[in-house]
C-alpha positions as CSV (number, residue, x, y, z in Angstrom):
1,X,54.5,-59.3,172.2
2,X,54.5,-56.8,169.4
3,X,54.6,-53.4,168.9
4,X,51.4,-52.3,167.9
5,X,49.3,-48.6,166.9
6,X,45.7,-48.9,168.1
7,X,43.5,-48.3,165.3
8,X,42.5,-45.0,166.2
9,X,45.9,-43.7,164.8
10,X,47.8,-42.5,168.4
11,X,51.2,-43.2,168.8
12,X,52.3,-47.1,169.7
13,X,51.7,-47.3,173.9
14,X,54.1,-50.1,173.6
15,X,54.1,-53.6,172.8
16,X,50.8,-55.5,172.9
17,X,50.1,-59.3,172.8
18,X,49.4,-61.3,170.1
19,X,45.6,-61.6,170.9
20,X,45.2,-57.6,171.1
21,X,47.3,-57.7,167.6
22,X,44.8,-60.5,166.3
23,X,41.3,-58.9,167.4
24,X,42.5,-55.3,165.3
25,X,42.9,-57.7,162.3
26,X,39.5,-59.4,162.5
27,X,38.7,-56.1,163.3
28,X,39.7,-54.2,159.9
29,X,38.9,-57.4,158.1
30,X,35.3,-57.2,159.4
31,X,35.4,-53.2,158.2
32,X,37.0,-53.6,155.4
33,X,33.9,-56.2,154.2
34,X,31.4,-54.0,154.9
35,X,32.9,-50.9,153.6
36,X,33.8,-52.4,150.3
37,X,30.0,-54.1,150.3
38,X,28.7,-50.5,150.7
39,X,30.8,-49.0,147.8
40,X,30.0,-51.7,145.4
41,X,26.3,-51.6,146.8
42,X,26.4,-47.9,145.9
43,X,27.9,-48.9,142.4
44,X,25.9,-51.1,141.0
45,X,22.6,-48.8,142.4
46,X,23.9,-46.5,139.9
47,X,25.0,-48.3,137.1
48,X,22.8,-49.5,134.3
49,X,26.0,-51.2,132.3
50,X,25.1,-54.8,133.4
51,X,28.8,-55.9,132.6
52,X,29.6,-53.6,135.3
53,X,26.8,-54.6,138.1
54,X,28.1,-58.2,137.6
55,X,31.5,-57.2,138.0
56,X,30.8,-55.1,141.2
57,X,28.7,-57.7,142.9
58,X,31.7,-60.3,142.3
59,X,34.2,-58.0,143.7
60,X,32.3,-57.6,147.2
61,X,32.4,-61.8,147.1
62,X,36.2,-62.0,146.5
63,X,37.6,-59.5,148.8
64,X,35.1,-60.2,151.7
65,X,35.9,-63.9,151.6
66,X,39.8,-62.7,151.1
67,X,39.9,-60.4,154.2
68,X,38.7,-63.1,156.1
69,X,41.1,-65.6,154.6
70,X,43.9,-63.4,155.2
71,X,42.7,-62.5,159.0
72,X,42.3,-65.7,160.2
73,X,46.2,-66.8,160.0
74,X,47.6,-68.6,162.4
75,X,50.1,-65.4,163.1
76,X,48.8,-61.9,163.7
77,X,51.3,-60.3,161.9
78,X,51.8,-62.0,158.9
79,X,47.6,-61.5,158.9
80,X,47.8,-57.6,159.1
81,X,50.7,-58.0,156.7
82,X,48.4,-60.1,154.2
83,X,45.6,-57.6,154.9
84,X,48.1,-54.7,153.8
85,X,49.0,-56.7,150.6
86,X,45.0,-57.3,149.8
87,X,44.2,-53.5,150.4
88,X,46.8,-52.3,148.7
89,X,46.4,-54.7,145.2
90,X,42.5,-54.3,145.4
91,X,43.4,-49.8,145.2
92,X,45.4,-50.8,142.6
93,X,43.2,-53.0,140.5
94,X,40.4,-50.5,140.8
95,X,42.5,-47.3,140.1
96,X,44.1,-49.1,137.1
97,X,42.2,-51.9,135.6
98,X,38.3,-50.3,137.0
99,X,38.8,-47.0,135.7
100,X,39.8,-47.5,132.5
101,X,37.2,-50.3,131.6
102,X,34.3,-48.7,133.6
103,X,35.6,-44.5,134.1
104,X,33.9,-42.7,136.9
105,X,31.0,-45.2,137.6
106,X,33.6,-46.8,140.0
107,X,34.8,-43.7,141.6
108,X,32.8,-44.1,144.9
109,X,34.9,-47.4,145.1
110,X,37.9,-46.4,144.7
111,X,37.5,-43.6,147.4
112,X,36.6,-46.2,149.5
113,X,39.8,-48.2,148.5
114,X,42.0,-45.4,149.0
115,X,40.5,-45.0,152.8
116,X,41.0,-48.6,153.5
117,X,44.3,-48.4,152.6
118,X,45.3,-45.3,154.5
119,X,43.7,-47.3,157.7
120,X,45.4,-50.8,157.2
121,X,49.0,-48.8,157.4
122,X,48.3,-47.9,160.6
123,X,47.7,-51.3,161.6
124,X,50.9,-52.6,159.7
125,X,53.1,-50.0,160.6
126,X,52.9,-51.5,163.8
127,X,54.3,-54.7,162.9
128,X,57.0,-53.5,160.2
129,X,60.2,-51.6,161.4
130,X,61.0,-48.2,159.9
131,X,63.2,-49.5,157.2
132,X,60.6,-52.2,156.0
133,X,57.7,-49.3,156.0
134,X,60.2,-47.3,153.7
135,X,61.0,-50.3,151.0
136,X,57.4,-51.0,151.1
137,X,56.6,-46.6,150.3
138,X,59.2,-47.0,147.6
């Protein structure tokens, strides 16, 4: 058993087993694909810089196939840990390294990033104890 938030972002109703923990990881992952396949979608729609479209379309590929990697751990919560790592780099990459080579053209996926990461903390804060949520804010 772990102590788990559901999803929807209420308070933790107490410990939950392993396979509850593991379904709201394949879960996100399976959001997190899609949501990061619409942004890029919506991206490369817009943008006529071929460099960029190429880019885009090989960014939906790597994080899809590494949510899924990262979900389908043998332990639920190193998974939703990994998923919290993924999220967070992938913001990061876009916010530094996407808009500085490609400026606002990749603004409707960083939006998306940001959201994704706001929702994968309140699957991991469920798994990490107070003081490890506050190292990992710091």
């Amino acid at each position: 058993m772990v102590d788990s938030r559901q999803l929807t972002g209420k308070p933790p109703t107490g410990p939950v087993t392993l396979m509850v923990l593991q379904a709201q990881v394949m879960r996100f992952a399976d959001i997190y694909a899609a949501t990061v396949a619409q942004a890029c979608d919506d991206v490369s729609t817009r943008a006529t810089n071929l460099d960029l479209r190429l880019s885009v379309l090989r960014w939906k590929l790597g994080q899809a196939t590494s949510a899924y990697t990262d979900a389908t751990g043998e332990n639920p919560a190193v998974n939703a840990l990994d998923l919290l790592v993924l999220t967070t780099m992938a913001r990061m990459v876009i916010e530094d390294y996407g808009m500085h080579t490609y400026g606002d053209a990749v603004r409707p996926l960083l939006d998306t990033q940001l959201r994704l990461e706001t929702n994968v903390w309140t699957m991991a804060r469920g798994v990490l104890k107070p003081a490890q949520e506050r190292n990992c804010e710091t």
